[in-house]
C-alpha positions in Angstrom: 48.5 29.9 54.1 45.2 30.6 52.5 43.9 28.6 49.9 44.4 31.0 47.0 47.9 31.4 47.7 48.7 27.9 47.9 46.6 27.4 44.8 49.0 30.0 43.0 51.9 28.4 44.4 51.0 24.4 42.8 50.3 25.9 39.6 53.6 27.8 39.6 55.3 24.7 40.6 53.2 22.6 37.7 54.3 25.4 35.1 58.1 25.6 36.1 58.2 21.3 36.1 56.2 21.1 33.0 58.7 23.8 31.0 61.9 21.5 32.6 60.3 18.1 31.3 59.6 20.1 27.8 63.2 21.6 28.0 64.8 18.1 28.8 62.5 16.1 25.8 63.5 18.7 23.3 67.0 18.6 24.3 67.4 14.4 24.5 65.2 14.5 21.0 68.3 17.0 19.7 71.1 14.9 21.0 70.2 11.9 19.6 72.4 10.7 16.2 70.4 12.0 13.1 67.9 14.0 12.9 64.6 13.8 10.7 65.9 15.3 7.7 68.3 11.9 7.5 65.0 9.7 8.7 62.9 11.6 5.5 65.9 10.9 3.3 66.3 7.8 3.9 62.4 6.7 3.3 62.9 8.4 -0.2 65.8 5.9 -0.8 68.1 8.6 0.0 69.3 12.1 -0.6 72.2 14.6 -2.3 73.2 17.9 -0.4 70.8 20.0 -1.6 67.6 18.1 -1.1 68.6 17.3 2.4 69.5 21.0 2.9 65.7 22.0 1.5 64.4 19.3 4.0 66.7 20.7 6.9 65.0 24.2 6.2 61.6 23.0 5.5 61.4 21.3 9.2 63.4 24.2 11.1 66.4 22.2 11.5 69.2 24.8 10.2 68.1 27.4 12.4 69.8 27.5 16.0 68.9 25.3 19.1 67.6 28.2 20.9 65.2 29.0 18.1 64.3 25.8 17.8 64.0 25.1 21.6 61.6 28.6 21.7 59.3 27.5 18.9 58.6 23.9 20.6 57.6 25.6 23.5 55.4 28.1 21.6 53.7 25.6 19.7 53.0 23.4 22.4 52.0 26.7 24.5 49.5 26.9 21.7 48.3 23.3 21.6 50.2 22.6 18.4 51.6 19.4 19.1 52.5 18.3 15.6 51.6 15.4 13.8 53.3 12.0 13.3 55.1 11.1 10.2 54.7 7.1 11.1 51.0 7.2 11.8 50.2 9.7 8.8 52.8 6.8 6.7 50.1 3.9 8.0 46.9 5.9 7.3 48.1 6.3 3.4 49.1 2.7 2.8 
């Protein structure tokens, strides 16, 4: 096996583990009870209907899981990894 090949062949294997471990994260993130629109809501002291419908839609959250799952994997194909509500909280206070 020449070098190239088996080169091609570890990278192939890195992409394909790296999209599983991606795939799995997303998907234990999405099972978990709640979701960030009830975490937002309840840091504001709660929420009615609407303004945790407008939250829902501002974050992605009322579109399907496939969507969702796709535009994860495009951001983080982009290098877009987000930013942390918690850490952004402790730099304004």
């Amino acid at each position: 096996m020449s070098f190239l090949q088996s080169f091609i062949t570890r990278v192939f294997y890195a992409a394909t583990l790296l999209l599983a471990v991606l795939v799995l994260n997303f998907s234990l993130i999405h099972l978990a009870p709640g979701d960030v629109a009830d975490t937002t809501a309840q840091s504001m002291g709660g929420a009615d209907a609407p303004v945790m419908a407008e939250i829902r839609a501002d974050y992605g959250l009322d579109q399907p899981y496939i969507i969702q799952l796709g535009s994860y994997i495009g951001k983080v194909m982009q290098l877009d990894l987000g930013y942390s509500f918690f850490s952004m909280k402790a730099l304004l206070t």
